[in-house]
Structure formats: C-alpha cells, structure tokens
N, C-alpha and C positions, 0 to 999 in steps of 0.2 A: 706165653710164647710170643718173639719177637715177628711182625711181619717179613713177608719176604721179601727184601729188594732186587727190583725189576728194573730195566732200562726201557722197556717196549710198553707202551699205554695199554693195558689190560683189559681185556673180555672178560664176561661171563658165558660158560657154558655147559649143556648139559646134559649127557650121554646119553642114550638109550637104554641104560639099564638105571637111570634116574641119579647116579652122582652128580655134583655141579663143582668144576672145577674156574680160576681165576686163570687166563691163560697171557702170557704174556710171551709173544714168539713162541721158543722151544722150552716154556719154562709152564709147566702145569701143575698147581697150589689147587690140592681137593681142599673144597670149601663147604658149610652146610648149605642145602638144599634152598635155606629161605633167603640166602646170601645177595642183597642188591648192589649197585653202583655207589650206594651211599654208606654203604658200613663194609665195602669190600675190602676198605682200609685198613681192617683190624686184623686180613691173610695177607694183603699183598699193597707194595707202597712202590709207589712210577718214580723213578727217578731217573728223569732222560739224561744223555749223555750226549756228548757230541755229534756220535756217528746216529743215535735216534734224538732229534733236538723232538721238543713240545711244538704241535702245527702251530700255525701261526693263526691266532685269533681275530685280527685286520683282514678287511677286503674291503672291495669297493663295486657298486651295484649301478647299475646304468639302467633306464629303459628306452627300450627301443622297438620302432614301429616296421611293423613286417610291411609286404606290397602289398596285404590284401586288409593292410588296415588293424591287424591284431597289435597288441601290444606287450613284448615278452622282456623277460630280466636277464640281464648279462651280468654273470657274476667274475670280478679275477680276486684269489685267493691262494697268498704266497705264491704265484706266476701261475697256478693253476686255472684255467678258463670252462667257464659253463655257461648255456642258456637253455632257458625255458620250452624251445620250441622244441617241434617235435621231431625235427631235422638234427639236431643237437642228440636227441633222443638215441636216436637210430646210428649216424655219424660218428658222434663225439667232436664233429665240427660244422660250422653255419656260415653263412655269411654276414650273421649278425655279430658272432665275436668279431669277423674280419673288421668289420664297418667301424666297432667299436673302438678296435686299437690303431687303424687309420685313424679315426677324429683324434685320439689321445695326443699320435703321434703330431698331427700338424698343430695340434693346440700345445703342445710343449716346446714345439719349433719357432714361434710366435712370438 
C-alpha cells in the first residue's frame, strides 16, 4: 500500500476509544497504535505545496537584559517574534522584542 500524500505536515493522534490516526488538516490516515514520527512515513508522506510551504528552519536569537538585571532570549523565526520572559508569556508582546528590532533597525541603517 502506497502512502498517502498530504500537503499539511502531519500529527499524530489518538482517540479515546484508542485508534491512532496521521492527521494532516482535514485528511485523517488510521494508522497502528505503535505508529511514531519516525516510521509514520510508511501512511502518510508531507509534501508541501505553495499555499502550505515547509516553516522555515533559519532564525535568529539575541540576548537581552531585562531592568532588573535577568537575562532572556529574543527569538525571530520567518518574521515570527518571541521571548523568554514572562511578559511575552502572558502578552505575546515585550518590550524586549520592541528594543530588539530598534537595535536591528539602526544597525542596518548604518
């Protein structure tokens, strides 16, 4: 039996009544029970497409010092932004991405 091709990067998942299927979007491949990330290739095979590209593996991590002296990670990841603290946590924004992508910007201006 040939796998299934999927555009959507695929889960594993595993019902309540104990099936496990490979889920990709609206596309659900029952798979055996003992089925991991690693041989999930033998139901179901990613093949991204335009409109679902593969994320983007590249980023780029800063660290940077809070007012009260701690020291957390700014991560950006395909324009996507995060930090560490715990403002970030709660938010989903800090003033340590702010701070970060000011420095970017005057140091690219430079």
């Amino acid at each position: 039996m040939k796998p299934t091709v999927v555009s959507v990067n695929p889960a594993l998942f595993t019902s309540p009544s104990g099936q496990r299927y490979a889920v990709a979007g609206s596309v659900w491949v029952p798979v055996p029970v003992d089925t991991t990330r690693d041989n999930m290739g033998r139901f179901v095979t990613w093949e991204p497409s335009e409109a679902n590209p593969a994320p983007s593996t590249s980023f780029r991590e800063w660290s940077v010092k809070g007012s009260k002296g701690n020291t957390y990670c700014v991560v950006e990841r395909g324009g996507s932004w995060g930090c560490s603290c715990v403002g970030y946590g709660y938010r989903r924004k800090c003033r340590h991405i702010d701070e970060t992508k000011k420095r970017i910007t005057a140091e690219e201006g430079k």
